[in-house]
C-alpha positions in Angstrom: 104.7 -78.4 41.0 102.3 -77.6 44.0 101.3 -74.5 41.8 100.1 -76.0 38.8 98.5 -79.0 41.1 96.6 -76.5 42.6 95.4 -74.5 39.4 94.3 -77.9 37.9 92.1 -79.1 41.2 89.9 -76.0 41.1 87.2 -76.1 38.9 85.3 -72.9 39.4 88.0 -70.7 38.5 87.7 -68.7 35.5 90.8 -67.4 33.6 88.7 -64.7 30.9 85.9 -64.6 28.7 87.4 -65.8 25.6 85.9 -69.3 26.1 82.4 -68.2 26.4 82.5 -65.5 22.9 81.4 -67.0 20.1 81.2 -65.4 16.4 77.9 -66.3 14.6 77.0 -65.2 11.3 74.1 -63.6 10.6 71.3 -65.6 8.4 69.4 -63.6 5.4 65.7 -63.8 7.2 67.4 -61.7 9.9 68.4 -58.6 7.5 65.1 -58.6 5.7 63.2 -58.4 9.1 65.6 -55.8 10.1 64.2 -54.0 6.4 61.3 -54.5 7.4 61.2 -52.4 10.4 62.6 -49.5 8.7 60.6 -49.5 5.8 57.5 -49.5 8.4 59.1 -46.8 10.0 59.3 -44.8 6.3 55.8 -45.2 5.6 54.3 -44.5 9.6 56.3 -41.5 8.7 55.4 -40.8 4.9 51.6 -41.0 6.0 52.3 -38.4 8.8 53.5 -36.2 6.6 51.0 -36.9 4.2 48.2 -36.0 6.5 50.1 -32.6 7.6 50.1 -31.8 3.8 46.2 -32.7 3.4 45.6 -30.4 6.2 47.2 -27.7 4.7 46.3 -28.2 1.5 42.7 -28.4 3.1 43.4 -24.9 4.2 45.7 -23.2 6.4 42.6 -21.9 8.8 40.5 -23.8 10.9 37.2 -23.4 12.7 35.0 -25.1 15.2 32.1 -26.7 14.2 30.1 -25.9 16.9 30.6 -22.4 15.5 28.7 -23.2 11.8 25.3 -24.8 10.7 25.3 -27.2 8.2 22.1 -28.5 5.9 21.9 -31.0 3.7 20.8 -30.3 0.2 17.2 -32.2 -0.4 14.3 -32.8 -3.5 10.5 -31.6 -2.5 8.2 -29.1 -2.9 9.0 -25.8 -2.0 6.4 -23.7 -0.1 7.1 -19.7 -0.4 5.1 -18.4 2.6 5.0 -15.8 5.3 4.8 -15.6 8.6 4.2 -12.8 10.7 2.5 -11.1 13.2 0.2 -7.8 13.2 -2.0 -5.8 15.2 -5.4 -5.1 14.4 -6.9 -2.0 12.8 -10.3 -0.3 11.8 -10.3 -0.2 8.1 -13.0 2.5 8.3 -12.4 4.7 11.6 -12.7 9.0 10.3 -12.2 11.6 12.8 -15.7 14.3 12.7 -13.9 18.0 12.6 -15.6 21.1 14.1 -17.1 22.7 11.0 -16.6 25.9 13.0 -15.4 27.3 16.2 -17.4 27.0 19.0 -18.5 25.4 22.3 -18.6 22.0 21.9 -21.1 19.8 24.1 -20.7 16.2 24.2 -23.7 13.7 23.4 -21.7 10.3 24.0 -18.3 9.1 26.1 -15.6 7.1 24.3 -17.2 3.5 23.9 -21.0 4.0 23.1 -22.3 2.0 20.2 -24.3 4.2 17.8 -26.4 4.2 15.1 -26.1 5.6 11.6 -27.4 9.6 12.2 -27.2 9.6 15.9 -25.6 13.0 17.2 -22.6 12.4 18.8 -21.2 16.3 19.6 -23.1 19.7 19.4 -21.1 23.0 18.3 -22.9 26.0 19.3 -21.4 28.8 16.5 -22.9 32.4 16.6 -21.2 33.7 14.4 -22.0 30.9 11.8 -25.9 31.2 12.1 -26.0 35.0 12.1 -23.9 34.6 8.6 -27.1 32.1 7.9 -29.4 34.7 8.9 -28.1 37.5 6.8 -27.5 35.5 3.7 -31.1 34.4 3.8 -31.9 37.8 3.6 -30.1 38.5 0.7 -31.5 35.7 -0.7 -34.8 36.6 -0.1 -34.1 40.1 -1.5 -33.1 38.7 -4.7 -36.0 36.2 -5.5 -37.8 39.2 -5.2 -35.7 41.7 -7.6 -35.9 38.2 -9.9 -39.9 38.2 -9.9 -39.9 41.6 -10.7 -37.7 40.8 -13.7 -40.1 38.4 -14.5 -43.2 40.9 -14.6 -41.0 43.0 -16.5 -40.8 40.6 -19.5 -44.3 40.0 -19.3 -45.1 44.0 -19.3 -42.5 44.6 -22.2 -44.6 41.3 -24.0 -47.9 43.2 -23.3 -46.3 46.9 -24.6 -44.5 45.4 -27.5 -48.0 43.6 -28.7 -50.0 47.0 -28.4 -47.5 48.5 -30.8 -47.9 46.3 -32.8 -51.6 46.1 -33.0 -51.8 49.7 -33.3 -49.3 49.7 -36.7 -51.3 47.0 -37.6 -54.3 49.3 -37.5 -52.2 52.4 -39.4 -51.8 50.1 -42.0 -55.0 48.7 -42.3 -56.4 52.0 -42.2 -53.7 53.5 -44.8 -54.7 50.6 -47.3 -58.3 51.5 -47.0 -57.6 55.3 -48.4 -55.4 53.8 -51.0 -58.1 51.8 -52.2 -61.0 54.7 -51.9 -58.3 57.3 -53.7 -57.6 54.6 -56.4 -62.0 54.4 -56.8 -62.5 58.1 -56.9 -58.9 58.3 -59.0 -60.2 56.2 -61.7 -64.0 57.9 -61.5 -61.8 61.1 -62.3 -63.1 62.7 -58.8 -59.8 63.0 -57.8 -56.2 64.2 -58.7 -53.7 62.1 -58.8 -51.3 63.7 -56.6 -53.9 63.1 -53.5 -53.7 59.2 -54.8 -49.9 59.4 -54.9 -49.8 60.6 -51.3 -52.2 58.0 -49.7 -50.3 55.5 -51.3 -47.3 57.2 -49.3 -48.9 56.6 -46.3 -49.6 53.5 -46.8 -46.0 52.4 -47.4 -44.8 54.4 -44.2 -47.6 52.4 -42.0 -45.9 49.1 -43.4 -42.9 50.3 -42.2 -43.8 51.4 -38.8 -45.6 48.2 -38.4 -42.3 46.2 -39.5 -40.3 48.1 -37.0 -42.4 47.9 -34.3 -42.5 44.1 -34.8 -38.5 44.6 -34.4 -38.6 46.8 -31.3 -41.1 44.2 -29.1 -38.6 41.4 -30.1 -35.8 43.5 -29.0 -37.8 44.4 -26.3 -38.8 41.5 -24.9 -35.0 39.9 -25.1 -33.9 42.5 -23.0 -36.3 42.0 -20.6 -35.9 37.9 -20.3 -32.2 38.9 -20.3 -32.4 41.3 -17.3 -34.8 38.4 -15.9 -32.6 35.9 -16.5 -29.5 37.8 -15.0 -32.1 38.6 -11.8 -32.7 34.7 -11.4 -29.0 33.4 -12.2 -28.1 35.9 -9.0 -31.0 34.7 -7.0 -29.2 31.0 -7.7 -25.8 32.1 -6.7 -27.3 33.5 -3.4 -28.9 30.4 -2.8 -26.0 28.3 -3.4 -24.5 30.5 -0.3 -27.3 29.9 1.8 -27.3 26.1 1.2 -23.6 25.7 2.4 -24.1 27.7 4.9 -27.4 25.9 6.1 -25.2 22.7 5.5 -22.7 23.9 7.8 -25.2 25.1 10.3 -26.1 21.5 10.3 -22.9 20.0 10.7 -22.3 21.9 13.7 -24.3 18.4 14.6 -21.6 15.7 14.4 -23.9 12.4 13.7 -22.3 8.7 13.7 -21.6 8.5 9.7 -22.2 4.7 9.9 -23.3 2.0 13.0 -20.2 1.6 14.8 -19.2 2.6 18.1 -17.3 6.0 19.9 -13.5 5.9 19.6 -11.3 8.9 21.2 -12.9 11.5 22.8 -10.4 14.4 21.7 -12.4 17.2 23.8 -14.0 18.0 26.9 -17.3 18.8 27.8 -17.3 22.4 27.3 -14.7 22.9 25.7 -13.8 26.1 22.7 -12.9 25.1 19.7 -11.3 26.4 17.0 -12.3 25.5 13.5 -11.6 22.3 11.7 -10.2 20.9 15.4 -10.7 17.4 15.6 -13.8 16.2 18.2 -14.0 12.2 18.2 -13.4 9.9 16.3 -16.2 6.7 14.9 -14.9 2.7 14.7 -16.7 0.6 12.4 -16.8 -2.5 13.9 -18.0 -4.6 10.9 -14.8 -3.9 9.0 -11.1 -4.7 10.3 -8.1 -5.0 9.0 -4.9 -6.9 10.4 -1.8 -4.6 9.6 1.8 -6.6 9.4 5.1 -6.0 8.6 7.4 -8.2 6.0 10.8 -7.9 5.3 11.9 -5.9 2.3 13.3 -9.2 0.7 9.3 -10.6 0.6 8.3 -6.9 -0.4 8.5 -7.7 -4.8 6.2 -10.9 -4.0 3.6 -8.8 -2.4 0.6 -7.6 -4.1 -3.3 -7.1 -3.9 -5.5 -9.6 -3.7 -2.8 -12.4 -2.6 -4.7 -14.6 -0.6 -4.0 -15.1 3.5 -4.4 -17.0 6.4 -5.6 -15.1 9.7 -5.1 -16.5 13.1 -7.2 -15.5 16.2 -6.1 -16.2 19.6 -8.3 -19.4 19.6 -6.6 -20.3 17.1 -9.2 -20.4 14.6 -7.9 -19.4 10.8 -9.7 -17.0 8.9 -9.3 -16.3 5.0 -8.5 -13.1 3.9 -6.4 -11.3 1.3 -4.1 -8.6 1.3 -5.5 -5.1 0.7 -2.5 -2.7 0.9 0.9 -2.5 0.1 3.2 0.3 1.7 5.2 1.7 -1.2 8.3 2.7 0.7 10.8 0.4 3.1 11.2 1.6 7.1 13.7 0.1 8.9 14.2 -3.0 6.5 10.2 -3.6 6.6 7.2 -3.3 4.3 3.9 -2.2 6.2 1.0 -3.9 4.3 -3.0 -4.9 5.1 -5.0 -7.8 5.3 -8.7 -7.7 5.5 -11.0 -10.6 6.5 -12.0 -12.2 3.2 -15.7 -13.3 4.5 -16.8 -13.5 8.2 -14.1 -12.0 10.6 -13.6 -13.3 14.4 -16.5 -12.1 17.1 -15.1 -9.7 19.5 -12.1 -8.2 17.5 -11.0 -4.9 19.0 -8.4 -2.6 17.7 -4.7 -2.9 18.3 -5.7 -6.7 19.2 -2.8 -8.8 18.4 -3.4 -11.4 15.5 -0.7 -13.8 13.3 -1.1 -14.1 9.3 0.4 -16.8 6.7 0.4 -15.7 3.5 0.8 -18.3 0.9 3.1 -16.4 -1.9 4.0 -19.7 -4.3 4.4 -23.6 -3.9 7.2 -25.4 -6.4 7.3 -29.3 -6.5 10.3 -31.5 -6.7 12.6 -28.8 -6.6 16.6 -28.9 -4.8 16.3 -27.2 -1.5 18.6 -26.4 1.6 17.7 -24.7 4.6 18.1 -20.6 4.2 20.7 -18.6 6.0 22.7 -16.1 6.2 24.6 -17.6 3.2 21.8 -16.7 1.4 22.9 -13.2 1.3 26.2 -13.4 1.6 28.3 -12.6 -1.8 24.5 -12.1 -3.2 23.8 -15.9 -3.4 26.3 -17.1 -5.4 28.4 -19.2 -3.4 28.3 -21.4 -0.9 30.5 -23.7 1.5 30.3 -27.5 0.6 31.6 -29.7 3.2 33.7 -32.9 1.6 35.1 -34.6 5.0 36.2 -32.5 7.8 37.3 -29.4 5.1 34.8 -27.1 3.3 35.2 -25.8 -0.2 34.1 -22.6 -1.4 32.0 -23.0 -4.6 29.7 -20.9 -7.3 26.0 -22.2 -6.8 22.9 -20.4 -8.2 19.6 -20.1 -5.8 16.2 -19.4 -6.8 13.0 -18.6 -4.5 13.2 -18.2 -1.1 10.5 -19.4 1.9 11.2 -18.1 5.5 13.7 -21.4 6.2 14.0 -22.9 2.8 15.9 -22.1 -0.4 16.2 -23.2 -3.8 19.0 -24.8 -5.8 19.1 -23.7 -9.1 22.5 -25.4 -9.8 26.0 -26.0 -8.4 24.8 -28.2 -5.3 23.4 -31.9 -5.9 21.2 -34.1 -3.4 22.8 -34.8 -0.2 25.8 -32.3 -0.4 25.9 -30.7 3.3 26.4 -27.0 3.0 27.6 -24.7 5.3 24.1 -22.0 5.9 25.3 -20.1 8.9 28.7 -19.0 9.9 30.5 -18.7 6.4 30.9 -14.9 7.1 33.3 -16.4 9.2 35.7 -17.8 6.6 36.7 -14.3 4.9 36.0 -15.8 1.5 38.9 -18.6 1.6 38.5 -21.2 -1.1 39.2 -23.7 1.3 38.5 -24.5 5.3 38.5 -26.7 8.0 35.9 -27.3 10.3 36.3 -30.1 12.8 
């Protein structure tokens, strides 16, 4: 009894849990919350996957974008011009030769202005103006042997017209017998033999005077002939003596226009051989600015395209393009501008000047910035950047400026390309760049 009194006066003791477990069921909002979660789960999960996929499907390579350039396709007008810079040159600037060997003595220093004719250089040539000498004297022989041809024409003239004055006379003389024999003939004074014979002689004067007439022609060309011969000789020596008088006097070097003194090539003094150069003569009233374009521009060059000249001032000066190098050094076309009007006061050569050459202007016309894509697979694709990944696609380009290219097809307004830094991709159709 005291036991069970005591177990029923305690009320904090606790026998087991079994009072405080109670079985509830659970209500249908619960499970489809509980759904719920794991369909969220399924799709967190299927969109994961889903962007692994798009990331590989937008290509299994990926680059930095701080490694590419990219330009956005735009409409305008296209300007095709060129930039570059050249030096300037003397478009007229001959070097004077020594005609001759010889001591050379200098009449002017490297820089003197000079006027058209001035002597610039004095060659002193013995040997040259002795030749000179004894030419002349041949010369001077043969004028002579020529007017002694001469006299002999008119001497054969004068011979050939006695002979034939003197036949002349025979004859007459023969024609007056004939005519006294024919008288005393028919008077019966005289036989007819003696009238036959006089009649003879008459016919043999005739001839003589007919062949005599022959021989003074015959005469006479020989002698103009021989004459002629004398005086074509006579010529030809003074032919020799004119060069040679002409190279006697270009032993003189003389400024061929106003200009002024370039390089000196000798010294005061010195022996020269023969056709060694001596100086050479700027003319400062004509420059030309020489440049160099890349071979890709070389095709749109040509003469008489017009340019823009830039001084150090700044001041632009038309001109035009003069000369076109016809062979590529170095991936460069060497060509000339020359001043189209009035050129800058003061140039001097190998003075630095920039040019602009306006090659073609197209209006409204798709353009993108140039680059390297430009040559890459010869302009015929390009990378077109559609979120975070960049396709590979054909395009055709036209013209070309020195930062601007156009769109022929394949690109549209607005599309951002990929210009620089496609070498990169190794010709993948697809890439990311992020």
């Amino acid at each position: 009894m005291p036991s069970k009194l005591m177990q029923t006066a305690n009320p904090f003791r606790i026998r087991n849990t079994a009072a405080q477990d109670t079985v509830v069921l659970a209500s249908k909002g619960a499970r489809w919350k509980r759904w719920g979660l794991v369909g969220g789960g399924v799709v967190v999960l299927a969109a994961a996957l889903a962007w692994v996929v798009m990331g590989w499907a937008a290509g299994g390579r990926s680059f930095d974008a701080s490694r590419v350039r990219i330009a956005t396709v735009t409409r305008g007008d296209l300007v095709r011009d060129l930039a570059a810079d050249g030096r300037v040159i003397t478009a007229n600037s001959p070097t004077l030769y020594a005609i001759d060997g010889g001591t050379v003595t200098l009449q002017v220093v490297a820089g003197d202005v000079v006027k058209k004719g001035d002597a610039l250089a004095v060659i002193d040539s013995p040997a040259l103006r002795s030749r000179l000498v004894q030419e002349q004297s041949t010369l001077a022989g043969l004028q002579a042997e020529a007017s002694r041809a001469t006299l002999d024409v008119t001497r054969a003239r004068a011979e050939a017209s006695k002979t034939i004055d003197q036949a002349r006379i025979d004859r007459q003389a023969a024609e007056r017998d004939v005519e006294r024999y024919q008288r005393a003939f028919d008077g019966g004074a005289l036989p007819q033999v003696e009238l036959a014979k006089s009649q003879d002689t008459l016919k043999k004067s005739e001839i003589e005077l007919q062949h005599a007439r022959q021989d003074a022609s015959l005469k006479q060309q020989g002698a103009q002939l021989d004459a002629r011969n004398k005086a074509l000789l006579a010529q030809r020596q003074n032919a020799v003596v004119e060069e040679l008088q002409r190279q006697v006097d270009a032993l003189t070097l003389r400024a061929p226009f106003d200009g002024q003194v370039g390089q000196v090539q000798v010294a005061q003094g010195t022996n020269v051989a023969i056709n060694a150069p001596i100086l050479s003569v700027v003319d400062l009233s004509k420059f030309e600015v020489e440049i160099k374009v890349p071979e890709s521009f070389a095709r749109d060059l040509a003469i008489g395209v017009p340019a823009q000249l830039t001084s150090g001032s700044g001041e632009p000066y038309p001109g035009k393009i003069s000369a076109v190098s016809p062979e590529v050094v170095s991936g460069e076309v060497t060509a000339r501008v020359r001043f189209d009007g009035k050129q800058p006061p003061g140039l001097r050569q190998s003075q630095r000047m920039s040019a602009r050459i306006l090659l073609d202007t197209r209006s409204n016309v798709l353009k993108v910035e140039r680059g390297p894509f430009v040559e890459q697979s010869g302009g015929r694709y390009a990378y077109v950047m559609a979120g975070s990944s960049a396709q590979r696609q054909p395009v055709q380009l036209g013209v070309s400026s020195l930062s601007e290219t156009e769109v022929l097809s394949g690109l549209n307004e607005g599309d951002r390309v990929v210009v620089s830094g496609a070498d990169q991709f190794g010709d993948a159709p697809r890439v990311t760049v992020h």
